[in-house]
C-alpha positions in Angstrom: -18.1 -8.9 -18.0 -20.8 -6.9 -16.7 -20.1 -6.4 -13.0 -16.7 -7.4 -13.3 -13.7 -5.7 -11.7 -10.5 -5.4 -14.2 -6.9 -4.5 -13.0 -4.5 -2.2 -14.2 -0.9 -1.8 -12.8 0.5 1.9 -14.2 3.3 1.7 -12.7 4.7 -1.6 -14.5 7.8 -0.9 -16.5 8.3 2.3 -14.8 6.8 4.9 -17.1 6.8 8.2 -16.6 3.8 10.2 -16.1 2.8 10.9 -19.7 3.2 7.3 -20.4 1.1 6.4 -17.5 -2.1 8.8 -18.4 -2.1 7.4 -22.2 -2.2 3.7 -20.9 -4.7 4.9 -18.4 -6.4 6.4 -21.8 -6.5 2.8 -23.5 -7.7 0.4 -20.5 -10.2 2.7 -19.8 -11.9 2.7 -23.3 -11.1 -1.3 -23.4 -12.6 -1.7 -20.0 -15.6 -0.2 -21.0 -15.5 -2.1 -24.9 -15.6 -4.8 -22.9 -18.4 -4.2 -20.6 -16.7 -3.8 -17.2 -18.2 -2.4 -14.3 -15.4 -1.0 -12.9 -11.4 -0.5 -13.1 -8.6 -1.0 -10.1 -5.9 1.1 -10.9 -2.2 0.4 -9.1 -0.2 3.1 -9.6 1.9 3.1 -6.7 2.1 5.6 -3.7 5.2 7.2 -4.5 7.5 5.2 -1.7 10.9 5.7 -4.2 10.8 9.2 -2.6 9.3 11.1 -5.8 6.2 12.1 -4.6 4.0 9.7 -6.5 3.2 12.0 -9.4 1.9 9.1 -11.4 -0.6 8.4 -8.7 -1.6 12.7 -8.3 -1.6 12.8 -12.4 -4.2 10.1 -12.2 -6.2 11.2 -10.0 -6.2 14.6 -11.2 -7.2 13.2 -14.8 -10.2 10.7 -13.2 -11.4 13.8 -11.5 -11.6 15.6 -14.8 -13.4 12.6 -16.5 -16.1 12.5 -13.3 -16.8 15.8 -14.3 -17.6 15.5 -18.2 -19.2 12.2 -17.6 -16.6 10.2 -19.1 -16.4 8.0 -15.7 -19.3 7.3 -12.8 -16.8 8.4 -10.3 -13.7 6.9 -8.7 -12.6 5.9 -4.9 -8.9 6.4 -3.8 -7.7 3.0 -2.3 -7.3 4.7 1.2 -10.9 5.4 1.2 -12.4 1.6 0.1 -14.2 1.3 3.3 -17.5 0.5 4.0 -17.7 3.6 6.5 -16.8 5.5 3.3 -20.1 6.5 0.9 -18.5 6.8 -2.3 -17.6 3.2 -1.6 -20.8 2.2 -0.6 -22.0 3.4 -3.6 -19.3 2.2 -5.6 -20.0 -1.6 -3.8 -23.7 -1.1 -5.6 -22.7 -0.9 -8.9 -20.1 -3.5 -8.9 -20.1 -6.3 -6.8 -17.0 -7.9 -7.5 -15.3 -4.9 -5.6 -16.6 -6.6 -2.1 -14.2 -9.4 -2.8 -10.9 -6.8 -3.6 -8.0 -7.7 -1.2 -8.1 -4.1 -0.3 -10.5 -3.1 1.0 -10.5 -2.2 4.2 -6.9 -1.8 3.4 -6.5 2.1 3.0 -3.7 1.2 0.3 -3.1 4.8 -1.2 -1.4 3.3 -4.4 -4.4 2.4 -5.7 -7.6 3.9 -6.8 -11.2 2.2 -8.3 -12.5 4.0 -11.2 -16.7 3.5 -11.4 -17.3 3.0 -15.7 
């Protein structure tokens, strides 16, 4: 699995937020059990009108994780660009992330976490 990309949808089965950051808990340790380079997380962009708080919870807990090491880093789907460093450097480490449908995309309900 080493290089690999994994996916994730949060947002299946409509959880709420709490439910969301525990899931995001498990495929995160799995992910890395199983030796994957990094994790594309779909959470949604928050276009039923509520804001998206399952996208801003995770991104507010990945940030926290960046920080004590847990996690390499992370790239918010409307920054997977080329022209965009963290995704340059994100490209490096996993390869498999050149051949993502979105890059290039700017697709804000989704966001690439770096193991």
């Amino acid at each position: 699995m080493a290089g690999q990309l994994r996916q994730v949808n949060l947002e299946q089965g409509l959880p709420t937020v709490e439910q969301a950051l525990r899931r995001l808990d498990s495929e995160l340790i799995t992910s890395k059990r199983l030796g994957y380079a990094a994790v594309k997380l779909i959470h949604g962009y928050g276009s039923s009108g509520r804001g998206g708080k399952i996208r801003v919870a995770v991104r507010r807990e990945l940030s926290a994780r960046q920080e004590r090491g847990q996690i390499a880093g992370f790239v918010p789907g409307e920054k997977f660009s080329i022209f965009e460093e963290e995704t340059r450097q994100a490209l490096q480490r996993c390869d498999a992330l050149r051949r993502d449908q979105d890059l290039e995309r700017y697709n804000n309900g989704v966001t690439f976490v770096i193991l």
